[in-house]
N, C-alpha and C positions, 0 to 999 in steps of 0.2 A: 048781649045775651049769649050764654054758653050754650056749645050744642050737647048732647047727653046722649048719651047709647045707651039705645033700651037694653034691658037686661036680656042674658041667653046663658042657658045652662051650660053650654058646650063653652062658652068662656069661661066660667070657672072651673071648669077642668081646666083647661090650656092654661089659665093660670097656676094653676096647684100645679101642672107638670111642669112647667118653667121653673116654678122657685125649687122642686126637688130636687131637678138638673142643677141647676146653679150652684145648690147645697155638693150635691156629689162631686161638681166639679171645685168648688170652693176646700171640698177635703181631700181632694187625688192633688191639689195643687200644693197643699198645707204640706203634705205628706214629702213630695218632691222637695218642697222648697226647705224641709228641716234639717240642719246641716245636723253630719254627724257627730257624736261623741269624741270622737278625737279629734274633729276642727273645732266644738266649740273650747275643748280643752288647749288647743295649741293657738287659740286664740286669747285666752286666756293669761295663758304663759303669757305671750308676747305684751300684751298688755301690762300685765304685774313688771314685766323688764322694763319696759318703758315707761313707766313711772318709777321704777329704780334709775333708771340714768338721770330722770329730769329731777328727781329729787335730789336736795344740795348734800354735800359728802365734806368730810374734812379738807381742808387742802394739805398738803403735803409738804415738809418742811424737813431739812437736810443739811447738814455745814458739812463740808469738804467734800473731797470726793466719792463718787459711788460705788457699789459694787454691786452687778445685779447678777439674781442666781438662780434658775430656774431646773426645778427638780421636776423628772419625767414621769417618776414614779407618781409623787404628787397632784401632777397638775395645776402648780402651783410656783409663783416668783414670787422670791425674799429681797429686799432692797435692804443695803446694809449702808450707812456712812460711818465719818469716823466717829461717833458714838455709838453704836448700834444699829439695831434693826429698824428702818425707819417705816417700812411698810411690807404688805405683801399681799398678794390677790392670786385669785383663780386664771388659769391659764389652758390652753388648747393646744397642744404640740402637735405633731405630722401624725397621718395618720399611718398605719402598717402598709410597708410598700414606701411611702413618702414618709419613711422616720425623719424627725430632726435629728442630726447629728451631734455624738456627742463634743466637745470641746470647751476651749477658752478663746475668745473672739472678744474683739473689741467694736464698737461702736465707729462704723467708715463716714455713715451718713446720715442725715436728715431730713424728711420730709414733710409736710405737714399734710399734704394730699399726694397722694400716688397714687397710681393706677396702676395693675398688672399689665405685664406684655406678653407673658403665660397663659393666665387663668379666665381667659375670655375679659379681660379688662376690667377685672374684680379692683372694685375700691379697697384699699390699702391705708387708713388715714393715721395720719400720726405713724409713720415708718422711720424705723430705727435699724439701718441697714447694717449686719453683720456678716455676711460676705459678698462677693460681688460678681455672684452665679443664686442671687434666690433666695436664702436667709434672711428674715428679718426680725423685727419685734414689731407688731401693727396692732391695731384693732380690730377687734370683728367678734363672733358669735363663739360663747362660749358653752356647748352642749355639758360641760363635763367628763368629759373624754377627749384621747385624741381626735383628730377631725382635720389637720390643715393640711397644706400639700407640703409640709416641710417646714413652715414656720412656726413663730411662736404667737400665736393671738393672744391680746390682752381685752379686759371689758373696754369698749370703746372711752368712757369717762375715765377709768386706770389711766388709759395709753393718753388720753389727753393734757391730766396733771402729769403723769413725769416724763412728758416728752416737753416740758419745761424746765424739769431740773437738770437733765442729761446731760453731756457734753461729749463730742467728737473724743473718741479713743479712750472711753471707759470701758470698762470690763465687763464680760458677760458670760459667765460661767453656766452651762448645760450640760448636765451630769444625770444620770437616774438618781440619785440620793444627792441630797447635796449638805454640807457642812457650816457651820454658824463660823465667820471668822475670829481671829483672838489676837489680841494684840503682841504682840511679839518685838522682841529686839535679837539680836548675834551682832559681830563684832565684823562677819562680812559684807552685813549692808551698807547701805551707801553713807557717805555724808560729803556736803557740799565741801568746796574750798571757803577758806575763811575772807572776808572780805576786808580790806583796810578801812575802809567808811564807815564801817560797823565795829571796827574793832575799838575798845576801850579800855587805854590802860590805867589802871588807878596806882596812885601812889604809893611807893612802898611795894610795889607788888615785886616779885622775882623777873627778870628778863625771860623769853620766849626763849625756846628751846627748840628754834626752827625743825631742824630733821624731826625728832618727835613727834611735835605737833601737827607737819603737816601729813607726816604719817598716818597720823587720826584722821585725819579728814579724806586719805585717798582707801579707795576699797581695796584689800588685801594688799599692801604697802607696810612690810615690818620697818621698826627704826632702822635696821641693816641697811633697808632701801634707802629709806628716805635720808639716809647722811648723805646719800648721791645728789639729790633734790636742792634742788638752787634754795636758797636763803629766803624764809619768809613767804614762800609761794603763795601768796590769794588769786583772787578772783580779776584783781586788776591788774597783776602780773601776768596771768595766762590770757586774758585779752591784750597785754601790747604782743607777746606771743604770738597770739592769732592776727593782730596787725601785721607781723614781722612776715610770718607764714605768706598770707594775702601776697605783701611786698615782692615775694620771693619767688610765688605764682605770677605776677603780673611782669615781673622781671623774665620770666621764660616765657610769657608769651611775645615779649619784647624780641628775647634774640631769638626764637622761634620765629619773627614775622621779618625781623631784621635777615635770617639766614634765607627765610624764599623769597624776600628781594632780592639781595644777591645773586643766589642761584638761577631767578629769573633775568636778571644783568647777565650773568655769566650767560646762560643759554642763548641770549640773544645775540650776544659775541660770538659764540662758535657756531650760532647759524649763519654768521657773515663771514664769519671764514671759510663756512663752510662755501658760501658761495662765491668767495673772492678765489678758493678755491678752487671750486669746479672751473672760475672764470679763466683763469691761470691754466691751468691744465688743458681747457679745447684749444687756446692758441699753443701750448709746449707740443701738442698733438696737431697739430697744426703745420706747425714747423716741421716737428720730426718727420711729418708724414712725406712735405716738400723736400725735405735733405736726404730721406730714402730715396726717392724717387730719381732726384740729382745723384745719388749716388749710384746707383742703377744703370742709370745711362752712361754715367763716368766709366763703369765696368765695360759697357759692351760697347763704348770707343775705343777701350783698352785691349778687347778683341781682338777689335775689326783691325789696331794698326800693327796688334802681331801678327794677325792672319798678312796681315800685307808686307812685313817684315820677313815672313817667312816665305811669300812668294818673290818676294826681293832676292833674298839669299838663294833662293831655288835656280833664280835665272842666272845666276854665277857660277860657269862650268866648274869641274874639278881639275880637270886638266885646261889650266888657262896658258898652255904654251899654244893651244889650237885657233885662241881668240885673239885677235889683235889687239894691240895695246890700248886705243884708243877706247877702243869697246868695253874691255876689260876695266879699263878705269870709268867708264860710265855708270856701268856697273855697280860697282866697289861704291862710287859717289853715291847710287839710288839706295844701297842695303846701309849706310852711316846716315842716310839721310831720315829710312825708315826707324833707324835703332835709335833716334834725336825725338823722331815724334811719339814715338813707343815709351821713353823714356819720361815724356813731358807729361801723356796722357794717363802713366801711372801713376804718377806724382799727383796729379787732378784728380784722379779714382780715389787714392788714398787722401784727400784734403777732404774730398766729399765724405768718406766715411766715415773718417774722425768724427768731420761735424753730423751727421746723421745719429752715430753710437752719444758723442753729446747729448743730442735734442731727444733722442729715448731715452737716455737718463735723467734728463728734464721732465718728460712726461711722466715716468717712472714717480719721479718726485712729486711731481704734483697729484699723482692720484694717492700715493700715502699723507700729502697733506691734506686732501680731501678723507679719506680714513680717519686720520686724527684729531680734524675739524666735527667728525660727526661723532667719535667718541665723546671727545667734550664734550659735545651737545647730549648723548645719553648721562654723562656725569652728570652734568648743570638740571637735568628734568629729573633726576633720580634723588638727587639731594634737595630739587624743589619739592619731591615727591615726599622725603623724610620730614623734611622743613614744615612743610603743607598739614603736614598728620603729628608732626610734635607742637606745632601752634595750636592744632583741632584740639590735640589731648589737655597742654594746659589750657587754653579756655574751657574745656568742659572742666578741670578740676578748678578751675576759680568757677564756674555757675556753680557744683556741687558744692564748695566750699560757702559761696553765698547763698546757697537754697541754707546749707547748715545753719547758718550765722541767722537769718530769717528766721530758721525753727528752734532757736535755744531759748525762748520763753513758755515753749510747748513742755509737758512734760515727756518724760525722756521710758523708751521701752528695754528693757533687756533679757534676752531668752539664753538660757543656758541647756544643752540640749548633751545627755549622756551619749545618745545613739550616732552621735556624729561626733562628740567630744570638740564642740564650737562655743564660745560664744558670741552672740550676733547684738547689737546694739541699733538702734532706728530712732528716731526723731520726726514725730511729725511728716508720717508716714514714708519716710527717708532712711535707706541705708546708709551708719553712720561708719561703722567696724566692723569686722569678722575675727575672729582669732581662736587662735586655740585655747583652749582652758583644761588644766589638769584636775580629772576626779579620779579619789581613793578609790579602788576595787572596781574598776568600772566594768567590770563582768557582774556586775548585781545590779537590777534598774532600780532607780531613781524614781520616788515619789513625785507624782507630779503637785507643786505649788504654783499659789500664788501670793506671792507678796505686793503692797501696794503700801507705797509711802503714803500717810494720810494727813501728816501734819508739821509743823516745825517742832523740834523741841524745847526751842527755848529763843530769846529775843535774836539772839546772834543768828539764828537763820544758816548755821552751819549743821547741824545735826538734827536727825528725822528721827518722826517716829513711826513705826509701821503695824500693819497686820498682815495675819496669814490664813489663807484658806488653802485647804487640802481638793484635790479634785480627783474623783475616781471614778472609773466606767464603769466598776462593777457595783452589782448591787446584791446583798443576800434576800428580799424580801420577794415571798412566793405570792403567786398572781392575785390567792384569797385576799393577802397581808395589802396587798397592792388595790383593790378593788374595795375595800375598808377605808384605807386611808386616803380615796379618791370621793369618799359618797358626801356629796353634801355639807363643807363645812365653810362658812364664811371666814373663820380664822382658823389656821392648821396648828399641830402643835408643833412647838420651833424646833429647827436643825441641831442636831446635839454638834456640838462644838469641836472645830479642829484640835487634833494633837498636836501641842506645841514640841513636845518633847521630839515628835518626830520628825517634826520640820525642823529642827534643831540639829538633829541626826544627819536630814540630806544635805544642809548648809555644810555642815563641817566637813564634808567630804569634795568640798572644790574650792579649789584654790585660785586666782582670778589672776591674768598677768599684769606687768604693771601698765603697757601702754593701753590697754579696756580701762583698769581701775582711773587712772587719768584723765581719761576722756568725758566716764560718766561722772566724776568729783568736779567737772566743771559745768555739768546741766542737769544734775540730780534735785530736784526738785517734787514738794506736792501733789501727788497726782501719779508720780512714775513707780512705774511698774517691774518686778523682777519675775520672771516661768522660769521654773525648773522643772525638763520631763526627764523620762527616758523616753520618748517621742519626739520625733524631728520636727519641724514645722510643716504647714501642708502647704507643701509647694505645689499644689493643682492649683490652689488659691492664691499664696503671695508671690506669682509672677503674672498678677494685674499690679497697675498702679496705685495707688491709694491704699495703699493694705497694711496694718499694723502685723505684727506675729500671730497668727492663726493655728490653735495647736488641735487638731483632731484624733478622738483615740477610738476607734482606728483611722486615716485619715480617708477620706468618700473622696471619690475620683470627683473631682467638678466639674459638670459638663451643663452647660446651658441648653436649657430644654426650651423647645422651640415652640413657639404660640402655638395656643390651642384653637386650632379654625372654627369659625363662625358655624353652627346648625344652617341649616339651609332651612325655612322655612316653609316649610310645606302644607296645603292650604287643602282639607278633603273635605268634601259635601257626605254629610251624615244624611240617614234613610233612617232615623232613630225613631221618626214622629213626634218627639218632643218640641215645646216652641221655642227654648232660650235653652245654652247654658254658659255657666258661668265657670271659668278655668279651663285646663287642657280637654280640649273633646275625646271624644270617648274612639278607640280606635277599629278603624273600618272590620266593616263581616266580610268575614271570611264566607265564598259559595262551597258550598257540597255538592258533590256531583250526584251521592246515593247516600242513603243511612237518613235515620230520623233525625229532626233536628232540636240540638240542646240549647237553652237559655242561659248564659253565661250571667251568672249574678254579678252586680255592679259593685264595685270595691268602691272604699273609702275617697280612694283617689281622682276616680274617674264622673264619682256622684256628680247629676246635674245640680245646677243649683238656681231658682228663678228669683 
């Protein structure tokens, strides 16, 4: 049986006041808990992106090598191969303060997950490292503006397909405007040496016209030159070359190790002479010291017997008619007798100092052979010293020579560089040459290019074909022009196209000597690369290792910037009255000592949320 409460009118009031309360608290809560208009909309966003990334996209398809080119103005990367333009996407450059830098960079590294050691340990995925102080190409959020601390963000999905086509030491041009490249030939670009295995001669055909031909094939090498050029020069001829070379290296680290053996023979010899030496010399000093000493006392017995000879003679009156005869002749007998042993004891004096003057000339001797003994010894440790450091040098030029020999399948970098009148040659991130190079008027700067071999041109695999991109720091278009051609476009309209005529122009004005031209006619391949600035390289940058040619216009002091320390987390107890919220709390009241007190409206940011 249920029990039943009788009926009372005072509970249906308390009824009706509960449910009204409830109601008004059901709407102060509605109210708190409705998020604002620009979270629902930035939630929005976020959502429509993430359903862009997880929705499937072309994949991306490419033959030869790349070129990628990222314009500032834009906000926007063009990927170029040798056929064209193979893609291009929306991009996020540095922001003001944290500009990207402009230049031509290549591709150092690869990563598929990194993490910053800057940026409070900001994820990086898909990095594609362009210097090696902070540059990179990464993934991450692309508001349509600048926005990075200096890098170049890609849409995460972009950076993931062509961080599959890429490869180590491709090109990466960042310029405010940037140019469409065009194919191009001159007669100073490269071509390979011709190869004998590849070579085919048909019947009937005219004989090779060695000097000529290999002419052709070596960069800026007239027939003039090339009649000097050994017979037939390929590619198998300058590898026994490179054999010979090796031979030649390994032969001086030979008599290089062969001389600080010896020298360390020899030094061990004049340290025992040295000490046979010393050994020789305490006993000549030895001697000497006893034969002075014998001589010494020889002298002062030679004294004592003319001290006694002359009181001999003393006792011998002058007038000997006063002395008896007998006496007188006793006399006479004591001073012949004294003058016998005076006679004898000089004779001894003088035996003694003969041999004493000897035995100091002995000693004498022996401390200058001890002198001569220890010269030796700085000879033999001096020449072990030469020896030591010309064995060091050629082994390190045989490892450089086999790091080279290692990196000749790589393609090969060349920077020609007005403002130092150099050119510099690298391999596989390896200093190959340096030399000078002669340019026309070179009081006028130099466009900067980039040319990039992109293909063979023809089965023989001796002669390339190339394009060319122009790159410049400036840009004519005013901030309006710039702010139009940033709003909103999934495809941009494409880069109008380098001048060939002018890259034509800066080629003809340098002349290449012959041992460069040589060097690069034996690993000009595919892939390689030729800069022309009137800007040097940035050497803030390429005095790390691993660094291809890095050209910055103007070049940014590189300094690695030091992690950004952790917030300290600081935990305050709110006096809001509120029961929940949801995101950053809202920040502590401030006390007043006097004055009415004002209610500070709640921003967007700080809104609770239950």
């Amino acid at each position: 049986m249920l029990y039943e409460k009788p009926f009372h009118p005072n509970g249906v009031k308390n009824a009706l006041l509960r449910a009204v309360s409830a109601s008004l608290a059901l709407a102060v809560f509605a109210h708190v808990a409705a998020p604002p208009a620009e979270a629902q909309s930035e939630r929005r966003q976020q959502k429509q992106a993430q359903k862009k990334r997880q929705a499937p996209v072309a994949p991306i398809s490419s033959e030869g090598p790349l070129l990628l080119q990222v314009s500032l103005n834009d906000q926007r990367m063009y990927v170029y191969d040798r056929n064209g333009l193979v893609t291009q996407t929306r991009i996020s450059s540095g922001r003001p303060g944290h500009d990207t830098p402009v230049g031509i960079y290549s591709i150092l590294e690869k990563k598929v997950d990194h993490t910053s050691n800057i940026y409070l340990d900001a994820k990086m995925p898909h990095m594609q490292r362009l210097t090696q102080t902070g540059i990179a190409l990464h993934g991450g959020v692309i508001p349509g503006h600048p926005a990075s601390g200096g890098c170049v963000r890609l849409p995460f999905d972009f950076a993931r397909r062509i961080f599959e086509h890429t490869s180590i030491n491709e090109r990466v041009v960042i310029a405010p405007d940037v140019r469409a490249p065009v194919a191009f030939s001159h007669p100073t670009l490269f071509s390979q040496l011709p190869s004998a295995s590849r070579s085919v001669i048909r019947e009937g055909s005219a004989p090779r016209k060695s000097g000529i031909d290999v002419a052709e094939t070596l960069l800026g090498i007239s027939p003039a030159h090339a009649a000097t050029e050994p017979a037939g020069r390929t590619l198998e001829s300058a590898a026994e070359a490179r054999v010979a070379k090796r031979d030649r290296l390994m032969a001086a680290v030979t008599r290089a190790a062969e001389r600080r053996a010896a020298a360390a023979e020899a030094e061990k010899s004049a340290q025992q002479a040295v000490t046979d030496a010393r050994a020789a010399a305490r006993i000549a000093k030895t001697e000497s010291s006893k034969l002075s000493r014998a001589a010494a006392q020889a002298r002062n017995a030679l004294r004592q017997r003319e001290r006694a000879l002359k009181r001999a003679q003393s006792r011998v009156p002058k007038n000997t008619q006063r002395v008896r005869a007998d006496r007188l002749a006793e006399l006479q007998d004591g001073v012949k007798q004294e003058e016998a042993r005076v006679a004898e004891t000089a004779a001894d004096a003088k035996r003694s100092a003969d041999a004493s003057s000897k035995a100091a000339e002995k000693a004498e001797a022996a401390d200058a052979a001890i002198k001569s003994a220890q010269d030796a010894v700085k000879t033999a440790r001096a020449e072990g010293r030469d020896a030591a450091s010309a064995e060091s040098d050629a082994k390190t030029a045989v490892a450089d020579f086999d790091r080279q020999e290692a990196n000749r399948d790589l393609p090969v970098s060349v920077f020609i560089s007005s403002k130092t009148g150099k050119i510099m040659i690298r391999q596989g991130f390896e200093s190959v040459l340096e030399a000078d190079v002669e340019i026309a008027n070179p009081e006028v700067p130099l466009n900067t290019f980039v040319f990039t071999a992109i293909d063979w041109a023809d089965a023989s695999k001796t002669h390339l074909t190339w394009m060319a991109v122009e790159v410049s720091e400036n840009s004519d278009a005013t901030g309006e022009e710039i702010r139009q051609r940033r709003r909103g476009r999934e495809v941009a309209e494409l880069p109008p196209e380098t001048n060939a005529d002018r890259a034509t122009r800066t080629l003809d004005r340098i002349t290449i000597s012959k041992e460069a031209a040589e060097r690069i006619a034996e690993v000009v391949k595919p892939g390689s690369a030729l800069i022309v600035s009137d800007y040097d390289k940035a050497r803030s940058e390429t005095r790390y290792r691993g660094t291809d040619f890095i050209v910055q216009m103007p070049e940014v002091v590189a300094k690695i910037t030091r992690p950004t320390p952790r917030p300290v987390r600081q935990e305050t107890v709110q006096d809001s009255g509120s029961f929940f919220w949801w995101g950053s709390p809202p920040p502590p009241r401030e006390r007043r000592r006097a004055g009415p007190r004002h209610r500070q409206p709640a921003s967007a940011s700080n809104r609770g949320v239950w």
